[in-house]
N, C-alpha and C positions, 0 to 999 in steps of 0.2 A: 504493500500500500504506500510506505513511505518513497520508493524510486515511480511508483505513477506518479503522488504529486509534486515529485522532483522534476521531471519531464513534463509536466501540466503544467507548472511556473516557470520553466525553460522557455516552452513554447510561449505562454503568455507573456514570456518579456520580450520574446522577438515576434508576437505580433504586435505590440502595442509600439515596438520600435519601428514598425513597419510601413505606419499611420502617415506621416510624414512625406512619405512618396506616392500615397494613395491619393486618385483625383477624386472631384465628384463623380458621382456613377449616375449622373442624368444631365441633360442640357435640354435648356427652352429654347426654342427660337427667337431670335430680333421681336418684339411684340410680343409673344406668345402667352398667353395665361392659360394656366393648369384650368382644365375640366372635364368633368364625364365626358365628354363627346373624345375624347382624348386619351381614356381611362383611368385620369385620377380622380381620386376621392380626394373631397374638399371638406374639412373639418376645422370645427369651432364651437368651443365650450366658455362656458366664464358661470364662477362659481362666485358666489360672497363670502369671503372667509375671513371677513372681520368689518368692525365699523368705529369709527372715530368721528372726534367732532369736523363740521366743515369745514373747511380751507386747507392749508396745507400740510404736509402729512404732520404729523405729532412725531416727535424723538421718543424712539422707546415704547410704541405702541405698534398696530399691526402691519401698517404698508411697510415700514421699516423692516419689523420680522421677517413680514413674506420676502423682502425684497432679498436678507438676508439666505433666507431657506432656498430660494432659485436660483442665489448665486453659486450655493455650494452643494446646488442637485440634491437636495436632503427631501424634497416631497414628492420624488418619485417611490412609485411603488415597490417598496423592495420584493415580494412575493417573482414579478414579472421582471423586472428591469435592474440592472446595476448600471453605475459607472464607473472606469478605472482612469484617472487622468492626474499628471505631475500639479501639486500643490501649488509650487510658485509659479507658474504659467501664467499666461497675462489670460483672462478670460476672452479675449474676441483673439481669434485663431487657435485655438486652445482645440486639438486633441482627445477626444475622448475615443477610450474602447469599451463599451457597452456589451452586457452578459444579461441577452436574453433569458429566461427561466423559464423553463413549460415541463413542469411535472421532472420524469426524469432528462429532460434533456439539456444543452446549456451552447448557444449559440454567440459569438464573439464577432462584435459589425462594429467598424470604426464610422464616426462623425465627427464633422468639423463645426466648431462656431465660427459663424462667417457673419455677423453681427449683432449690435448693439441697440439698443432702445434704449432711450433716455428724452422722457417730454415733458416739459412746464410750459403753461398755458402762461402767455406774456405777461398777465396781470397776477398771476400767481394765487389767484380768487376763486376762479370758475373755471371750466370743462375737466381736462383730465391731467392725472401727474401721473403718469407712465416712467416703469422702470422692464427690461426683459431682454431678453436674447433668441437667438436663433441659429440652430445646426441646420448643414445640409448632409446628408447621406454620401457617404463614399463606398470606392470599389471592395466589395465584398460584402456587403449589404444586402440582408434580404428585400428590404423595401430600398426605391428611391422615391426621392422628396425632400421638402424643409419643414421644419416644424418650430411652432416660436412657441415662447413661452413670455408671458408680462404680468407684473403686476401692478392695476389699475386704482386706482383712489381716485372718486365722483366725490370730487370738490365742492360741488353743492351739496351733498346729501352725508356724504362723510362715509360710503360704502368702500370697501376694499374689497376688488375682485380678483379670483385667479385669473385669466385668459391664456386657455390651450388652442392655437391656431396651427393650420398647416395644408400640405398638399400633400399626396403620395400614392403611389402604388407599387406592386410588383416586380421585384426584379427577376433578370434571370437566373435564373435557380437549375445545374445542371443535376444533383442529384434530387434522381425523379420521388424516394421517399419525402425530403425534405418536401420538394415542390411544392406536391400533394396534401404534406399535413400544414404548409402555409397557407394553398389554398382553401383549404377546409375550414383553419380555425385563426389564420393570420390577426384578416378583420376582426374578428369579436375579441380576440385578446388585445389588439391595439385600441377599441374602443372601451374595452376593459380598463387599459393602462388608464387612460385619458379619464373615467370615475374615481376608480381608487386615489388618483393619484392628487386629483380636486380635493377628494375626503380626506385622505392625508393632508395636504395644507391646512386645510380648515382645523384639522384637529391641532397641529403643530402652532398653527398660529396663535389660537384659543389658550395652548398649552401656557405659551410666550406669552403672552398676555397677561394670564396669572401667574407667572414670576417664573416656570419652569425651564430651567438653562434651557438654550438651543441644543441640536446635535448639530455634530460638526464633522468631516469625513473622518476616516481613521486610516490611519496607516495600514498598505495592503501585504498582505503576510508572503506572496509572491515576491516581492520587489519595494523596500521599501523608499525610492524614489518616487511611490505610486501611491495615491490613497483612494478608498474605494467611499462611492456615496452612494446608498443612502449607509448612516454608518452601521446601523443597526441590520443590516441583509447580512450577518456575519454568517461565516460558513458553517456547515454540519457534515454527518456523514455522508447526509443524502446528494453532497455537492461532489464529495468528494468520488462518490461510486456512480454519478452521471455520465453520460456520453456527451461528448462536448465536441463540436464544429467549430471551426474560426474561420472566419471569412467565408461564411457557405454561398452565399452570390455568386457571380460572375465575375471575374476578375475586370 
């Protein structure tokens, strides 16, 4: 058991050293916008996951938290999703290798953050104060797409919302088991991620709010130049005795 996951964290540190050379695995055209007609799915959620008085955001209340929590990947759903990515990284181009979860399986897709969100409304009174980010999908990736993530404060009304935004579909997938059980269950588990992962906010924020430290990544027992978010997806047996893909995509 101890030389498989000698060779699991071998390989995990030459894929994640890999990432780097990896381009996006989709291109739009000049003009082009994602839509069914085209075959992506077009998704957009926004959850309320905390509320403070009007105007702009409070110090130390929930837009702050959230903002904090999306920085450091901590309200994703650990059950489905991880991230692995270097600590001191500047967040916009920042590298992530991502460890899909399904039951016994464990799937390794790298993404890129390829921008930043950051909006105050000029009078700093009314509409919206946006803080967020957005990957695009790279080569080896079951899906391609972008997906953003922000967190919203309605300045009039004092709401703090999640918003999960994004485009995506399908990659090509040569081994035809994989294929097959993406096509089958891809969607619902990615529409999966997108609740849980709303609910987790909310909880975390709630958490933050009545005085409960944040979670913060933790150092990843593979590689420790690496830290794994959410922190708490810590590993078990059942990780350890998984079948695990990296880069199952198309190159």
């Amino acid at each position: 058991m101890a030389e498989g996951q000698s060779r699991h964290s071998a390989r995990l540190r030459d894929t994640f050293a890999q990432l780097s050379s990896r381009r996006v695995n989709y291109r739009l055209s000049p003009g082009e916008e994602p839509s069914p007609a085209t075959g992506w799915h077009l998704d957009s959620m926004s959850t309320t996951v905390g509320r403070e008085t009007p105007g702009p955001p409070v110090t130390g209340a929930a837009w702050e938290i959230a903002v904090q929590l999306l920085r450091d990947y901590e309200f994703a759903e650990p059950g489905i999703l991880r991230g692995l990515f270097r600590r001191d990284s500047e967040l916009l181009g920042r590298d992530m290798l991502l460890e899909g979860r399904f039951y016994g399986l464990r799937f390794y897709m790298g993404v890129r953050v390829v921008a930043l969100i950051d909006e105050t409304p000029p009078d700093g009174l009314r509409g919206r104060r946006v803080w967020g980010w957005c990957y695009d999908t790279l080569q080896g990736h079951l899906e391609q797409g972008r997906l953003t993530y922000e967190v919203v404060k309605q300045l009039d009304t004092g709401d703090v919302e999640f918003v999960i935004s994004g485009f995506s579909r399908r990659a090509p997938i040569a081994n035809p088991v994989i294929r097959l059980g993406f096509h089958l269950l891809g969607r619902w588990t990615q529409e999966r991620f997108y609740r849980r992962s709303s609910q987790r906010m909310r909880a975390l924020v709630q958490a933050g709010v009545d005085g409960a430290p944040l979670p913060v990544p933790i150092a990843s027992p593979d590689d420790p130049t690496l830290v794994i978010a959410p922190s708490d997806s810590t590993s078990k047996l059942v990780d350890r005795a998984a079948v695990k893909s990296h880069e199952p995509g198309a190159p």
